[in-house]
C-alpha positions in Angstrom: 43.2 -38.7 7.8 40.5 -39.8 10.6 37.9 -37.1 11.4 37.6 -35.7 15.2 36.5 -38.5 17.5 37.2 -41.5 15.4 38.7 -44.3 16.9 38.6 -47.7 14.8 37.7 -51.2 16.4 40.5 -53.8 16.8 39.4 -56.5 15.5 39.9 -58.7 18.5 37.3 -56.5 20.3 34.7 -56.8 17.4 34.8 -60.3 16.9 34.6 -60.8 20.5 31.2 -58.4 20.4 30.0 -60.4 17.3 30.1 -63.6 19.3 29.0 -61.9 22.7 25.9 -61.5 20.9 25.3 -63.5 18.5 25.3 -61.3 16.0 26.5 -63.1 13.1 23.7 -66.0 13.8 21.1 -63.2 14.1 22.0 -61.9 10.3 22.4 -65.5 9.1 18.6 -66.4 10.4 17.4 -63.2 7.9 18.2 -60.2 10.6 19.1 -56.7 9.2 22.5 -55.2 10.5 23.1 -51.6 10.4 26.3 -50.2 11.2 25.9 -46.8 11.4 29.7 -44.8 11.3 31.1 -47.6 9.9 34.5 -46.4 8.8 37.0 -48.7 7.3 34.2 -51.8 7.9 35.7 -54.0 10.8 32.4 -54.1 12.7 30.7 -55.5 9.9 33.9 -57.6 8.3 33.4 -59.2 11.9 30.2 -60.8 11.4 31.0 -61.8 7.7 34.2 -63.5 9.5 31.9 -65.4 12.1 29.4 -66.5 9.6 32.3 -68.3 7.3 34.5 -69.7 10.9 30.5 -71.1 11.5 30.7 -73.0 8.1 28.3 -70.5 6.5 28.4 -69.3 3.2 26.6 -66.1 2.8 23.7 -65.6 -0.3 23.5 -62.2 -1.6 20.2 -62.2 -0.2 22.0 -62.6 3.4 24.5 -59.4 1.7 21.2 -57.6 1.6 20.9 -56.9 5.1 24.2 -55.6 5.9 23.7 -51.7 6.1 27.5 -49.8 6.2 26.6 -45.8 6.7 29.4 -43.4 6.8 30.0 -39.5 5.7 33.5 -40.4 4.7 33.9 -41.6 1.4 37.7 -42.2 1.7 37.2 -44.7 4.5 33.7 -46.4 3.3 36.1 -47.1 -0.2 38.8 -48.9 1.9 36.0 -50.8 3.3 35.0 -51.7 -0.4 38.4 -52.8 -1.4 39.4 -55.1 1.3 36.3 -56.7 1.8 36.4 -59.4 -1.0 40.6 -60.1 0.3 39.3 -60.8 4.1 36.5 -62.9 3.1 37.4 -64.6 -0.4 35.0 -63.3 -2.4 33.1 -60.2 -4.4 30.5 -58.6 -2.0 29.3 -56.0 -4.5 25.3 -56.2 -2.6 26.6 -55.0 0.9 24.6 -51.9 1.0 27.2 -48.8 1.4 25.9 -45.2 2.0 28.1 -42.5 2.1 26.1 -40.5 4.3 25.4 -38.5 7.5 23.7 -40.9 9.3 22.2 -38.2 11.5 21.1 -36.3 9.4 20.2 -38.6 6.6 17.7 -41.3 7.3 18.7 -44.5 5.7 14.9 -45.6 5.7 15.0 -49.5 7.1 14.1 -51.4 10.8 17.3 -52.9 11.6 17.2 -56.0 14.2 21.1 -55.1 15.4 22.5 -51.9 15.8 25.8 -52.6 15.8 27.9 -49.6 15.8 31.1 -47.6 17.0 29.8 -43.8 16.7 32.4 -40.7 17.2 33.9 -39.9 20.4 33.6 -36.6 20.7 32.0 -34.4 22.4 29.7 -31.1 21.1 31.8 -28.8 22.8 34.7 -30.3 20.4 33.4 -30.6 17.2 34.4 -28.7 14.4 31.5 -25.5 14.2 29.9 -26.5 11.0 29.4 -29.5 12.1 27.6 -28.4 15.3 25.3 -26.4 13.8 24.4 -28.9 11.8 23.4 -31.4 14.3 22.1 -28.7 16.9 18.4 -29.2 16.0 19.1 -33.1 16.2 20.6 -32.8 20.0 16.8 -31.0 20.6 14.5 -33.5 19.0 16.2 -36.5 20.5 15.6 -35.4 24.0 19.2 -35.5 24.9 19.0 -31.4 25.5 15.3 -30.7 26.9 17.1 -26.8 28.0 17.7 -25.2 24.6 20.7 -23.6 26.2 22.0 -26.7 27.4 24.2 -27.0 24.3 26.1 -23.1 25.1 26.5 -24.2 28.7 26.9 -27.2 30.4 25.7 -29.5 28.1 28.3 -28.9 25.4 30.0 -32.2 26.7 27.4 -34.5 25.7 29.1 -36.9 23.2 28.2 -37.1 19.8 28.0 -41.2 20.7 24.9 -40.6 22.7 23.2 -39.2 19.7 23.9 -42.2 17.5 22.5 -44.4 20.2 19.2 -42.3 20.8 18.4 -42.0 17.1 19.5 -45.4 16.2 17.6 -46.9 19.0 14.6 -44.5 18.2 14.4 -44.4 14.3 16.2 -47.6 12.5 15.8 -50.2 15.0 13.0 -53.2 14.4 10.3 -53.4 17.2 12.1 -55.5 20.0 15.2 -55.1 18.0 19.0 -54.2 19.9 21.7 -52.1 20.0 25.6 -52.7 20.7 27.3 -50.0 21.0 31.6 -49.4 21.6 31.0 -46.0 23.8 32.7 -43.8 26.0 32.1 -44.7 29.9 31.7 -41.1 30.2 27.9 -41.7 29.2 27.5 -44.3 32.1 29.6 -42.4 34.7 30.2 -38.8 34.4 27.5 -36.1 35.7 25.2 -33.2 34.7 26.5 -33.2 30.8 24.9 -37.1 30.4 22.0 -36.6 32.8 19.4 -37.0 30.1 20.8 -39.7 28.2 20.4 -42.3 31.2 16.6 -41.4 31.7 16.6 -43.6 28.7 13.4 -41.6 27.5 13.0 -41.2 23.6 10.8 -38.7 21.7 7.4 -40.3 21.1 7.0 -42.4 24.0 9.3 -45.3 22.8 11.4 -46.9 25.2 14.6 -48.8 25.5 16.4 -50.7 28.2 19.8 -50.9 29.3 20.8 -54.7 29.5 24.3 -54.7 29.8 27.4 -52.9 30.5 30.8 -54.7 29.2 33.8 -52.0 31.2 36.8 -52.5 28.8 39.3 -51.1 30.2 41.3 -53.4 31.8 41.8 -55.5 28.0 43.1 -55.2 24.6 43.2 -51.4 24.6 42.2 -49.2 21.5 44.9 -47.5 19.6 44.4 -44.1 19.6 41.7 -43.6 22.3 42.0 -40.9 24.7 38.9 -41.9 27.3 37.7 -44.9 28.9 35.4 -47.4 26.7 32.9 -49.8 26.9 30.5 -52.1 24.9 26.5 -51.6 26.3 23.5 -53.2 25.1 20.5 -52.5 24.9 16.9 -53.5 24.0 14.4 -52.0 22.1 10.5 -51.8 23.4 11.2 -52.7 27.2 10.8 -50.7 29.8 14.1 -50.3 32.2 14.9 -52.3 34.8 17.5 -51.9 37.5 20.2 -53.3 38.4 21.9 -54.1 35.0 24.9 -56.5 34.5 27.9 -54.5 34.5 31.4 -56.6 33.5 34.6 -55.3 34.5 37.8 -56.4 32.2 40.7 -58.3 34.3 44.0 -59.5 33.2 43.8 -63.1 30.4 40.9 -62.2 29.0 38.7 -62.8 32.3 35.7 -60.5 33.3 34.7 -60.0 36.4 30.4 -60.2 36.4 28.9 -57.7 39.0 26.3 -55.5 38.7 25.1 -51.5 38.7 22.8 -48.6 39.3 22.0 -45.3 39.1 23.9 -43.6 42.4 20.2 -42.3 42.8 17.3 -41.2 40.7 17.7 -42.7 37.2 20.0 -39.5 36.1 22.7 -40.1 38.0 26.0 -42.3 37.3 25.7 -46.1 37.5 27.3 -47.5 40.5 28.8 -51.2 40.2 29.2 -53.1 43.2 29.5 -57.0 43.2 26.8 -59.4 42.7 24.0 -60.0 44.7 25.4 -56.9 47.6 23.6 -54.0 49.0 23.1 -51.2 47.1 25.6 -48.7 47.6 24.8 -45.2 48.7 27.1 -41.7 48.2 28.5 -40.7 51.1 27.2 -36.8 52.1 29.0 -34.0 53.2 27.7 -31.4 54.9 27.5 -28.1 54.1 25.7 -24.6 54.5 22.8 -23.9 52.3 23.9 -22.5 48.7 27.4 -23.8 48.8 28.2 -25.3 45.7 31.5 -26.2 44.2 33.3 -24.0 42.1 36.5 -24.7 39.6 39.3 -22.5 39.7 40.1 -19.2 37.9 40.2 -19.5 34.2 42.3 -17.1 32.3 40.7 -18.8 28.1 43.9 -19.7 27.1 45.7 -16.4 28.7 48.1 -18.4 31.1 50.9 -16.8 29.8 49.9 -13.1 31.0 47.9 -14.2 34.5 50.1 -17.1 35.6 53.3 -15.6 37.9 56.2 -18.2 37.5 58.5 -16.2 40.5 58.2 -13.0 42.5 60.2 -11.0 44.2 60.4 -9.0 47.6 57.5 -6.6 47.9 58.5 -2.8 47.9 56.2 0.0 48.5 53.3 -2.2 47.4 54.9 -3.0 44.3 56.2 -6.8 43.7 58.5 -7.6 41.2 57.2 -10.4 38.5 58.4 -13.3 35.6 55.1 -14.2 34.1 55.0 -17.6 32.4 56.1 -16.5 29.6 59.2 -15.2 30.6 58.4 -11.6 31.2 59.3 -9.4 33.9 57.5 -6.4 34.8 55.4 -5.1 38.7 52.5 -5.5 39.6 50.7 -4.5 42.6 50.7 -6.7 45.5 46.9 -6.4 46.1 46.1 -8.1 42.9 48.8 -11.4 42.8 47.4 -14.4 44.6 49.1 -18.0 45.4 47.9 -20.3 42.7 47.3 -23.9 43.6 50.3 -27.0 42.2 50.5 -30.2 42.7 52.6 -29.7 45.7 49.9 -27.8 47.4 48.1 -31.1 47.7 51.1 -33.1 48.1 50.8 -36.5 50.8 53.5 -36.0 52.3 52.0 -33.0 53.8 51.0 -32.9 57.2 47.2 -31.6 58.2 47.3 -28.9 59.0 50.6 -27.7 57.5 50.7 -24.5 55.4 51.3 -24.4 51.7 54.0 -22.9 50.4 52.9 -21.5 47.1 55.4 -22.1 43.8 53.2 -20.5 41.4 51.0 -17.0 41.6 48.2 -16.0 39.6 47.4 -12.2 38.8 43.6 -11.4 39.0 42.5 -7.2 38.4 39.4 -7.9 40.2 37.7 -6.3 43.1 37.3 -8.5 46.2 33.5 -8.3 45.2 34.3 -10.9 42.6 33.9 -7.5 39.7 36.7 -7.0 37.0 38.4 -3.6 37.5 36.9 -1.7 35.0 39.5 1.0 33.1 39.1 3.5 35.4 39.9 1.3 38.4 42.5 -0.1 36.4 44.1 3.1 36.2 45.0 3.2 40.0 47.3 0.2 39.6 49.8 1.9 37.0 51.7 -1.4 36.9 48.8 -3.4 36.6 47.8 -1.1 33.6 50.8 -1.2 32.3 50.9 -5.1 32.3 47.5 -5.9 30.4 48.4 -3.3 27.0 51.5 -5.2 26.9 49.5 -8.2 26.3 46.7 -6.3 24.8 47.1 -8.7 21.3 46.9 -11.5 23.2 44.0 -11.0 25.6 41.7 -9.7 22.5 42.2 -12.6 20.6 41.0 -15.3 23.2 38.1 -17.1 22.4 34.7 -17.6 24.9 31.0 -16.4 24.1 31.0 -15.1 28.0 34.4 -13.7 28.0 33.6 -11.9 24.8 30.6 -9.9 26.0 32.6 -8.6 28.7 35.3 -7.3 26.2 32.6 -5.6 23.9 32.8 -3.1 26.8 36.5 -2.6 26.2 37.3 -4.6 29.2 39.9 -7.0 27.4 41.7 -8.4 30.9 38.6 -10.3 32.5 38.7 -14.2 33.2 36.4 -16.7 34.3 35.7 -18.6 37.3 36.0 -15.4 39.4 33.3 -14.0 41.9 33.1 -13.5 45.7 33.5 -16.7 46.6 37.2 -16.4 45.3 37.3 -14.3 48.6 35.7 -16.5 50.7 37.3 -16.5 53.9 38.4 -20.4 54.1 38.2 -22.8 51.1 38.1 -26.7 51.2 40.0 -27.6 47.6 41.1 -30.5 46.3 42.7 -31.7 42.6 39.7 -32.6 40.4 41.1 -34.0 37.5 43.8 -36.1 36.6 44.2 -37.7 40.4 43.3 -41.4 41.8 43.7 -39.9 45.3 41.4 -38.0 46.8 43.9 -35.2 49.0 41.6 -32.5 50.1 42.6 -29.5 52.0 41.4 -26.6 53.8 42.7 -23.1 53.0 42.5 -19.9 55.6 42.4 -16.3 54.2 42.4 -15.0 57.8 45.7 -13.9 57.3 44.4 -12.0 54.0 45.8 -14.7 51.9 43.4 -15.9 49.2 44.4 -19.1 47.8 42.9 -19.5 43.9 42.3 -22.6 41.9 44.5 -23.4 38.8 41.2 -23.6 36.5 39.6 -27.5 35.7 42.5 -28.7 37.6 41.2 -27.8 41.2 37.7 -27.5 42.3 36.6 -26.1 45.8 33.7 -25.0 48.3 34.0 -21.4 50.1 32.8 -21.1 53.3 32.3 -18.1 55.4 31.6 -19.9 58.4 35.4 -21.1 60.2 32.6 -24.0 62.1 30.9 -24.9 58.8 34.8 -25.5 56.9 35.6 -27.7 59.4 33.0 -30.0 59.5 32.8 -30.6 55.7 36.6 -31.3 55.8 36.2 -33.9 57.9 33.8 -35.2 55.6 36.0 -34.6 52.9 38.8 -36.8 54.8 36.4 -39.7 55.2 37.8 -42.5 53.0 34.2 -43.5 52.2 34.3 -40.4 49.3 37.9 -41.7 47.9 36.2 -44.4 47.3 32.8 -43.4 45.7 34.8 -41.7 43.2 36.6 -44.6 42.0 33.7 -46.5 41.3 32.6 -43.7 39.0 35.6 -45.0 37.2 37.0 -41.6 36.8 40.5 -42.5 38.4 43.2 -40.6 36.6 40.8 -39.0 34.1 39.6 -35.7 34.0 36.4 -36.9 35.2 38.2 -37.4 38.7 36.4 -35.1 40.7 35.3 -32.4 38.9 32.7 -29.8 40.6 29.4 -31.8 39.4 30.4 -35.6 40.8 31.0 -33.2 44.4 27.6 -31.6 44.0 25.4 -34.4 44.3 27.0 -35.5 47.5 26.1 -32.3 49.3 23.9 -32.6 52.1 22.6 -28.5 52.4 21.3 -27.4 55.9 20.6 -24.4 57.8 23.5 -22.9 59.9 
């Protein structure tokens, strides 16, 4: 069974990186390959394969400097017993390690890294494993913020540590890296930030030659995220733009290049060859507006989430929660939820939603959870929570959990007093490949919530302000921005921290 995160490399794509880079005539000249996290071997089988299509016959010396590193001993023995059937004959001195490579220095100067590392992010992996590679997140300078790991920069990938200690520890002086990665490291925001500073502890550095976009080819089984094949260089300072490839239909790539959207941290931005640089469009917005996701009930969606509603009576409005039950609750507290027909095209600007789903949020319009006592005003709200009392106490979430050491077991996240802002500009933020914003009024006392990561937003408090940044918002230039991020249809779409950056702030 493959651990979290591991994907294995077809072996049309690791032949075609093998001759891509010459790889196989590297090792043959006396180079050391290291394949750090090399499973079941088909990185490695693929220069062996090149060597003998070449008309070479490999020495034991030349079996020397292959390096195979992997923590699963189940997979690294497969490797063993197929080898001598692909290639025709007993490679007993192919150095195998069954090993954490992170944690475990194998002690040589490789000339190629050549590696496919876990997909996964830290956020995702199992907890023994994090805490195990916690102190080697902080010494590689992918997390300079020690809390960077509890918040936002539990979505680094594990495959940006591979590359930043390969590149930093085993690699030769002016030796290389080619790495199968997620795009995510190239494309995405905040979480990779650090990674594309390309700095390494000790001063070393490394450069970015080459970005290979693979999506449009041979797909890997198995993988839920957009991939790619970079290289890189050891020893040379980084130079901009890089060449960025983009897969197209009979094994045809389109050559154009990239760069950083703007200062070295950002996303890479490909545009065709030789063209101006292209520059994120702005939108314009009150000082201290930033984007916000939607309400977030940690896995509770069953007890907040309103399926249907009644007719109101006396304040009280008669529920079917998502899971089926029916109950009251009071009017005051249930809020239209945001669908995919809220953002529908056929929509006209301008037109109001109809909501189809409701959310129920015991919060004060102060953005504060009702505490028990406040609670206790809404019998029926009361009287909803203790019958999901189990439930609610057993959701996970550090933050949530130091609110319910006070006994407050019904809070959520994602909720403050810009949930009451008077107008929000939303739109979907993951998922999409259209970019269908709209603006939402609470002048009528209507507050309109976001369906957590699905929908992100901006509250406003000025009816002036609103307007202006949705006709920003509507300018096809952004729709367009965020496809080259190459986020279309992921859930890298448009989430809050690809929005931020384009903010242009200003005094009202």
């Amino acid at each position: 069974m493959k651990r979290k995160g591991v994907v294995y490399t077809p072996e049309y794509w690791a032949d075609w990186a093998v001759e891509t880079y010459g790889i196989a005539e590297k090792w043959i000249k006396g180079g050391v390959i290291l394949d750090p996290g090399c499973g079941e071997g088909s990185l490695t089988t693929a220069v062996i394969r090149r060597a003998f299509r070449m008309g070479y016959s490999p020495t034991p010396d030349d079996l020397t400097r292959l390096n195979c590193i992997d923590r699963d001993k189940e997979a690294l023995s497969v490797f063993k017993e197929e080898l001598p059937g692909i290639t025709g004959m007993l490679f007993s001195e192919v150095s195998f390690s069954v090993s954490d490579y992170l944690l475990e220095p194998p002690g040589i100067r490789a000339d190629v890294v050549f590696s496919n590392p876990p997909w996964i992010s830290f956020g995702d992996m199992d907890n023994e494993d994090k805490e195990k590679y916690k102190p080697v997140f902080r010494s590689s300078g992918l997390t300079p913020n020690p809390k960077s790991l509890i918040l936002g920069g539990s979505r680094i990938d594990l495959a940006a540590l591979f590359v930043a200690v390969a590149l930093n520890r085993d690699t030769s002086e002016n030796g290389e890296g080619v790495f199968f990665l997620p795009s995510s490291l190239f494309r995405s925001e905040a979480a990779h930030s650090a990674f594309r500073q390309l700095k390494l502890p000790g001063g070393r550095s490394f450069a970015l030659k080459e970005v290979w976009d693979m999506e449009g080819g041979v797909p890997f089984p198995g993988a839920g995220t957009a991939y790619c094949l970079a290289h890189y260089k050891a020893d040379e300072i980084q130079k901009w733009p890089v060449s960025w490839f983009i897969s197209e239909p009979g094994n045809a790539w389109k050559k154009m290049e990239a760069d950083p959207a703007e200062d070295p941290e950002s996303p890479l931005l490909p545009r065709p060859a030789g063209s101006p640089r292209i520059h994120p469009p702005r939108i314009h917005v009150p000082q201290g507006t930033v984007p916000r996701q939607g309400v977030n009930s940690q896995g509770a969606t069953a007890v907040f989430h309103i399926r249907e509603i009644g007719e109101v009576k006396d304040g009280r409005l008669p529920v079917v929660g998502k899971n089926g039950v029916q109950g009251f609750l009071p009017e005051e507290l249930v809020f239209p939820l945001m669908s995919v027909s809220t953002f529908s095209e056929n929509r006209e600007i301008g037109d109001e939603p109809v909501p189809d789903k409701w959310v129920f949020m015991p919060y004060r319009q102060n953005g504060k959870v009702l505490n028990r006592e406040e609670l206790e005003a809404f019998p029926d709200a009361l009287e909803w929570v203790e019958r999901h009392q189990v439930e609610l106490i057993n959701r996970r979430g550090m933050m949530l959990k130091q609110v319910m050491k006070k006994g407050i077991y019904w809070s959520m996240i994602g909720i403050g007093p810009y949930s009451f802002a008077p107008w929000k500009l939303a739109w979907e933020s993951y998922g999409r490949n259209r970019f269908v914003p709209r603006l939402f009024s609470a002048e009528d006392g209507v507050h309109w919530q976001g369906n957590q990561a699905l929908h992100a937003y901006l509250p406003f408090y000025d009816k002036t302000a609103a307007k202006r940044a949705y006709e920003d918002f509507l300018s096809p230039d952004l729709e367009g921005y965020l496809k080259l991020l190459g986020g279309a249809g992921t859930k890298n779409w448009a989430q809050p921290g690809r929005i931020r950056r384009l903010l242009a702030s200003e005094s009202l």
